[in-house]
DSSP file (Angstrom, degrees, kcal/mol; ACC not computed):
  #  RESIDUE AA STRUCTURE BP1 BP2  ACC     N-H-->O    O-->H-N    N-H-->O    O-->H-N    TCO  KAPPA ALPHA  PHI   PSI    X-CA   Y-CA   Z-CA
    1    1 A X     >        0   0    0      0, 0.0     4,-1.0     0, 0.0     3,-0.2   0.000 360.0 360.0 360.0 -33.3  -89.2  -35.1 -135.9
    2    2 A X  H >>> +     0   0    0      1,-0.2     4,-2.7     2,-0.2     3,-0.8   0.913 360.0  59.1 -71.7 -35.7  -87.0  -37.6 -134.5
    3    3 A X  H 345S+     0   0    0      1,-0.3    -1,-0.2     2,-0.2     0, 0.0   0.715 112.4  42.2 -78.2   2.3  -88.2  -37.3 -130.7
    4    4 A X  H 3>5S+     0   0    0     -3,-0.2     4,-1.3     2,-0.2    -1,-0.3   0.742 106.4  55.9-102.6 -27.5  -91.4  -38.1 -131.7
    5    5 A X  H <X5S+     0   0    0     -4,-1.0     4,-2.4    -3,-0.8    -2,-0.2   0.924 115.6  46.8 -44.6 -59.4  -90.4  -40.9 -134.1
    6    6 A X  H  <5S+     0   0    0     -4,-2.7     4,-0.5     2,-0.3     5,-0.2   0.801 109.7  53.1 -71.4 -35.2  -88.6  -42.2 -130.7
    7    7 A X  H  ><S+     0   0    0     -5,-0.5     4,-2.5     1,-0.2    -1,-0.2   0.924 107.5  52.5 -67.4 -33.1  -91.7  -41.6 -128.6
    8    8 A X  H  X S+     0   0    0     -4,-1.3     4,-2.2     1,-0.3    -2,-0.3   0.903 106.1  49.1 -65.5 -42.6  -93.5  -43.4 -130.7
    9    9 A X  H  X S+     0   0    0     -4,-2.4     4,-0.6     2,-0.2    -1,-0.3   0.465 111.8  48.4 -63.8   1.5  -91.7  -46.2 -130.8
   10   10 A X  H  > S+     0   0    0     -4,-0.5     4,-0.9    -3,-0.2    -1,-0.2   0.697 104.4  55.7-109.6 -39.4  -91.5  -46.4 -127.4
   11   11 A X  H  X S+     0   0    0     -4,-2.5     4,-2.7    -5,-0.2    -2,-0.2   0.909 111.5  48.7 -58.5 -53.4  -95.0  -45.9 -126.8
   12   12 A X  H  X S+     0   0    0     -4,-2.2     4,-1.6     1,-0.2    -2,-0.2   0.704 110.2  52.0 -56.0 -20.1  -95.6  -49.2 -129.4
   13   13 A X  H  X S+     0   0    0     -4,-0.6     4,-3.0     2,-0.2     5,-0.3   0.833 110.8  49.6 -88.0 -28.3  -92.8  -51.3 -127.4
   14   14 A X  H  X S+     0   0    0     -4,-0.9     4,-2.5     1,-0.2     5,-0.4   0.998 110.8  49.5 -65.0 -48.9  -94.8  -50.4 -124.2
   15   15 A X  H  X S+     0   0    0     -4,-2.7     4,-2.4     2,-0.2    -1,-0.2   0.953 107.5  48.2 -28.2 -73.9  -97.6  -51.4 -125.7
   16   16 A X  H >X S+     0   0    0     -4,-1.6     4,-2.2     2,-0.3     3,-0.6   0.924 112.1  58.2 -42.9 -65.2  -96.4  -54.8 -127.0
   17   17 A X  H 3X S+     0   0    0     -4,-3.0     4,-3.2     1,-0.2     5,-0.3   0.954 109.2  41.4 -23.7 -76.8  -94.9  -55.4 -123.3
   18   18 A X  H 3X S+     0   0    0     -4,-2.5     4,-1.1    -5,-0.3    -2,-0.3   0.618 109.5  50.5 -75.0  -2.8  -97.8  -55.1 -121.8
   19   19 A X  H <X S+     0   0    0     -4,-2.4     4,-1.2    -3,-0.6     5,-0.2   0.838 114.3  50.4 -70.8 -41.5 -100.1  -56.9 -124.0
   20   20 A X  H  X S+     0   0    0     -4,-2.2     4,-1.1     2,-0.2    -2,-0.2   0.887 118.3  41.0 -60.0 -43.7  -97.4  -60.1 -123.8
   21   21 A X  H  X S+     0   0    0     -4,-3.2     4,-1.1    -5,-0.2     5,-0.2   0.962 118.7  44.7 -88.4 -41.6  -97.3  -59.7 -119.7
   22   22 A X  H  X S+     0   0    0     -4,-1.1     4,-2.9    -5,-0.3    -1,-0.2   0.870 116.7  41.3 -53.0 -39.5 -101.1  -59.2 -119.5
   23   23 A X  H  < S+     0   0    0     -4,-1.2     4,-0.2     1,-0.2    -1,-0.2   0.850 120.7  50.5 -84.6 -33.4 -102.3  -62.3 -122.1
   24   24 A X  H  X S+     0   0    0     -4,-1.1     4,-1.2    -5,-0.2    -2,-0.2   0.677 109.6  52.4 -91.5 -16.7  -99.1  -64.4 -120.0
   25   25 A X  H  X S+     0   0    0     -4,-1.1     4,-5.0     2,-0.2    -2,-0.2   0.905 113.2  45.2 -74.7 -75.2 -100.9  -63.2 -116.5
   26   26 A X  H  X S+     0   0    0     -4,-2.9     4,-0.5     1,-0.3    -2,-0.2   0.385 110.4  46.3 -90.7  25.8 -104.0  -64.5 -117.7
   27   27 A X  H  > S+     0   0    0     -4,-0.2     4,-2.2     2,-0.1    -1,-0.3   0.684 111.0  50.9-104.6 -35.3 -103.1  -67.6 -118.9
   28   28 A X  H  < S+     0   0    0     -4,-1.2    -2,-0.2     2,-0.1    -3,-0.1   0.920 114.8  49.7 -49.4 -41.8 -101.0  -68.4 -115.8
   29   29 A X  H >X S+     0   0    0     -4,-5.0     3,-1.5     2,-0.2     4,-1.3   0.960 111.5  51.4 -30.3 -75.8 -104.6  -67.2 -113.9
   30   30 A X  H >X S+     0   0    0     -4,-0.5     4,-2.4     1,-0.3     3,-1.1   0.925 106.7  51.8 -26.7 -91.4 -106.4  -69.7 -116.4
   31   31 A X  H 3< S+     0   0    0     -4,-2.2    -1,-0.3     1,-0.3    -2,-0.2   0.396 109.1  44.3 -57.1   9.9 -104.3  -72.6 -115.6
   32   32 A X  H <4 S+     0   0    0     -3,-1.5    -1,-0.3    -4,-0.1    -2,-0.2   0.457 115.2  52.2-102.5 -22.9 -104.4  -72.7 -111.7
   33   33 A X  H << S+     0   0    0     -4,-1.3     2,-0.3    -3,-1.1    -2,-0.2   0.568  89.9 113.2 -89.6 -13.7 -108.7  -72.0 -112.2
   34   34 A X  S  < S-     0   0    0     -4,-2.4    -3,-0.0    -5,-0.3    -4,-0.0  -0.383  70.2-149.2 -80.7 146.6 -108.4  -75.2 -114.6
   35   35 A X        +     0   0    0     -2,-0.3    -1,-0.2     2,-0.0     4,-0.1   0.645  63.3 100.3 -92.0   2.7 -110.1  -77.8 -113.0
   36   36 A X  S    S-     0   0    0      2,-0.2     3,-0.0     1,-0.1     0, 0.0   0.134  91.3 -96.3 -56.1-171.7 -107.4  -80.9 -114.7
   37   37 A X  S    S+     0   0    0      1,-0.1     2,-0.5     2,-0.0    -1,-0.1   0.750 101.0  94.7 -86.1 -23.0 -104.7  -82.4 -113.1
   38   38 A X        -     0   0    0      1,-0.1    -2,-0.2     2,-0.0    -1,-0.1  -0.793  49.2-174.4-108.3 142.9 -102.4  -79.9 -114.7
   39   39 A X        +     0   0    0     -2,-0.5    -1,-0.1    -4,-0.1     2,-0.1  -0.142  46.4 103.6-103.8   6.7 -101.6  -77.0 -112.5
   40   40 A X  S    S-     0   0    0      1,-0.2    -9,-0.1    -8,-0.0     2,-0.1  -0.195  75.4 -69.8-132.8-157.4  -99.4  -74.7 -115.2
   41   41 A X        -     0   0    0     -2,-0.1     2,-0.8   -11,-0.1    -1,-0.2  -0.496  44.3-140.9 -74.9 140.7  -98.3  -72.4 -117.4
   42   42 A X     >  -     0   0    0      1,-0.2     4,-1.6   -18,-0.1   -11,-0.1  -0.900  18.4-174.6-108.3 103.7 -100.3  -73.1 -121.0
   43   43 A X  H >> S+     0   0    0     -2,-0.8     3,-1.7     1,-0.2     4,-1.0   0.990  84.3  51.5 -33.2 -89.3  -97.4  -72.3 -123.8
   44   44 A X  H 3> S+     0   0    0      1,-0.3     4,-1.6     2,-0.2     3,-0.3   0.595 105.1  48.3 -50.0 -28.1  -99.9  -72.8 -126.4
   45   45 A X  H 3> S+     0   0    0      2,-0.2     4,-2.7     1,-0.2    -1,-0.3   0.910 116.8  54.6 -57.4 -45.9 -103.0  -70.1 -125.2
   46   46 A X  H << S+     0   0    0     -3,-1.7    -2,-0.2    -4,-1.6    -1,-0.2   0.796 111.7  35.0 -71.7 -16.6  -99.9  -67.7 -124.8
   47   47 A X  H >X>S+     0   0    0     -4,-1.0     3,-1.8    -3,-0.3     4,-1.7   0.884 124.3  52.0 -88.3 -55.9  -98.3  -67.9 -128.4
   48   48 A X  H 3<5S+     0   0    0     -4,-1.6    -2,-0.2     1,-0.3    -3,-0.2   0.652 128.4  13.8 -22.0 -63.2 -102.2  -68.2 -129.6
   49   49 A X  T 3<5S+     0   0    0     -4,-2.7    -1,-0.3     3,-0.1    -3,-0.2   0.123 139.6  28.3-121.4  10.2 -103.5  -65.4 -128.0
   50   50 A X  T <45S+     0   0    0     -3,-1.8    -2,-0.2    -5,-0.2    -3,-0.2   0.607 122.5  37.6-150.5  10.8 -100.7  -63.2 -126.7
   51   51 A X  T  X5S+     0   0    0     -4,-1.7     4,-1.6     3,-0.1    -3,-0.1   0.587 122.4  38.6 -71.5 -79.2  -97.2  -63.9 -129.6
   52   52 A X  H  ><S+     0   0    0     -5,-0.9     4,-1.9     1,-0.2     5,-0.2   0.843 102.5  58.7 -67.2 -25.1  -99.1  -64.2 -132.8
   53   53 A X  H  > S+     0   0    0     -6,-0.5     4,-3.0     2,-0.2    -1,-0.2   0.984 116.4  50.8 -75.1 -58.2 -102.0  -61.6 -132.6
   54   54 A X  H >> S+     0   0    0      2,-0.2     3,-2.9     1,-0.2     4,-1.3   0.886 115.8  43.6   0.6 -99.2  -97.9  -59.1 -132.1
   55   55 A X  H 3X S+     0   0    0     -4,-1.6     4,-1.7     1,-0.3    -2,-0.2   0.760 107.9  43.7 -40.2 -73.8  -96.7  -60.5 -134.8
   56   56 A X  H 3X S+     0   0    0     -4,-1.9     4,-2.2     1,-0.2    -1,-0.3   0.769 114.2  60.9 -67.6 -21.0  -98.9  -60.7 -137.2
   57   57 A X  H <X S+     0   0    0     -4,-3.0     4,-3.4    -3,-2.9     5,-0.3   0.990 114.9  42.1 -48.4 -76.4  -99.6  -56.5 -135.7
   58   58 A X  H  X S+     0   0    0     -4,-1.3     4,-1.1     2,-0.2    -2,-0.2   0.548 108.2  50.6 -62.1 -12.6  -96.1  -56.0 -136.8
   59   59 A X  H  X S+     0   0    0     -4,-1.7     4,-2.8    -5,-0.3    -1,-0.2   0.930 111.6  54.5 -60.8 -63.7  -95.5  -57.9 -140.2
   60   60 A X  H  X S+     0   0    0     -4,-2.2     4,-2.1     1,-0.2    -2,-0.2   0.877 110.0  44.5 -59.0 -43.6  -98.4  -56.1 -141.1
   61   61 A X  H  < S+     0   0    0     -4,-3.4     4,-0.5    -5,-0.2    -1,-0.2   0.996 108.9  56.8 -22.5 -77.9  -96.5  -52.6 -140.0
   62   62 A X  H >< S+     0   0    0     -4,-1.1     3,-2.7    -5,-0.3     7,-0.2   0.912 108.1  45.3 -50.2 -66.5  -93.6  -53.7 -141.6
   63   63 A X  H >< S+     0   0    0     -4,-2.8     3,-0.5     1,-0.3    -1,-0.2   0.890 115.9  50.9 -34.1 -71.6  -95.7  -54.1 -145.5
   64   64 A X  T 3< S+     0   0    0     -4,-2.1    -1,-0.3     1,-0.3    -2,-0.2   0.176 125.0  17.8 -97.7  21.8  -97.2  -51.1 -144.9
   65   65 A X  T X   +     0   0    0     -3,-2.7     3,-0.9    -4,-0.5     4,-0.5  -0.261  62.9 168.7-161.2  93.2  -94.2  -48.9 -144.1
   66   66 A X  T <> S+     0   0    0     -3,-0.5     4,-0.7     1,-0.2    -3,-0.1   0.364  73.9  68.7 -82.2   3.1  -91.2  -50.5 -145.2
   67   67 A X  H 3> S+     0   0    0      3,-0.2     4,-2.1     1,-0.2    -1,-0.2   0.704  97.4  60.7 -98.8 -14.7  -88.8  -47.5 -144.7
   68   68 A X  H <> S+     0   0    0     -3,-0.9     4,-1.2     2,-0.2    -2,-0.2   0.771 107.8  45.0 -45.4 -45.8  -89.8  -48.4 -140.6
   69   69 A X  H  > S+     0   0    0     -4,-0.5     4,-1.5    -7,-0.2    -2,-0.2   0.749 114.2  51.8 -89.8 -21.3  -87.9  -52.5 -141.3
   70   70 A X  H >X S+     0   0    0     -4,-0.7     3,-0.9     1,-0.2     4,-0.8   0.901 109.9  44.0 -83.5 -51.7  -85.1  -50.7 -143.0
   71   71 A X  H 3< S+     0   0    0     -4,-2.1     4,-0.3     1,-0.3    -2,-0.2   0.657 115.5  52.8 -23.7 -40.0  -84.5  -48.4 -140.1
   72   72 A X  H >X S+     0   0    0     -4,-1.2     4,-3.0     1,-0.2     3,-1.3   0.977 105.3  51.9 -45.6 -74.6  -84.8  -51.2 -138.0
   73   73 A X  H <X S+     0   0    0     -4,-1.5     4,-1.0    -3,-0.9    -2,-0.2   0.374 108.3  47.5 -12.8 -42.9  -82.6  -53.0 -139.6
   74   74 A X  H 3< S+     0   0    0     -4,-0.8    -1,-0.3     2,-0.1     5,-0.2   0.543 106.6  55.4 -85.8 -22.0  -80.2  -50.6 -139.5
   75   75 A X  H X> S+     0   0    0     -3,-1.3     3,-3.9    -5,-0.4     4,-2.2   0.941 111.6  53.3 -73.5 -68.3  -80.8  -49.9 -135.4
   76   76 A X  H 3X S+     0   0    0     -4,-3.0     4,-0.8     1,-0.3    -3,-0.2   0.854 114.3  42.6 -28.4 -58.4  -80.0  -54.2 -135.3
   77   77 A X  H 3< S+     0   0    0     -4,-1.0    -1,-0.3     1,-0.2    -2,-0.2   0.426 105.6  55.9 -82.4  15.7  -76.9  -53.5 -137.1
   78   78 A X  H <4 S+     0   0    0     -3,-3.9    -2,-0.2     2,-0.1    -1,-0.2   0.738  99.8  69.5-106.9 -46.1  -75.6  -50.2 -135.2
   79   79 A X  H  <        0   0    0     -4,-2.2    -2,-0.2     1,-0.3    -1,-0.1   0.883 360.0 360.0 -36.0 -61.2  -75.8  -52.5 -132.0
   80   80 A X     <        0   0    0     -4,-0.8    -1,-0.3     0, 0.0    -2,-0.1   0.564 360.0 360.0 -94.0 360.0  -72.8  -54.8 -133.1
């Protein structure tokens, strides 16, 4: 039961990785194709559309299995 626990999580972090570097890819894309003067990363399309859509995936986790934030919680504190 645990190594599947662990797979899983590991399988959601991959996820989450690559949805942050994919949505940060094509926003870097985005802002060189933009026809302005500015040439650069756009912050605010990348928390908009590739930070909050995460988060709000993973609050909503967290509500609906709360023995998952204490485990967490407990992972955070075995680290120090």
């Amino acid at each position: 039961m645990v190594s599947v626990t662990m797979h899983l999580r590991k399988i959601i972090l991959s996820i989450i990785f690559i949805w942050l570097s994919g949505v940060g890819y094509l926003t870097w894309y985005n802002g060189l194709k933009n026809p302005g003067r500015y040439k650069g990363f756009n912050w605010e399309e990348w928390i908009w559309f590739g930070l909050v859509p995460v988060l709000v995936l993973t609050i909503l986790y967290f509500i609906w299995k709360p023995e998952s934030f204490k485990k967490l919680i407990q992972d955070f504190k075995s680290l120090f």
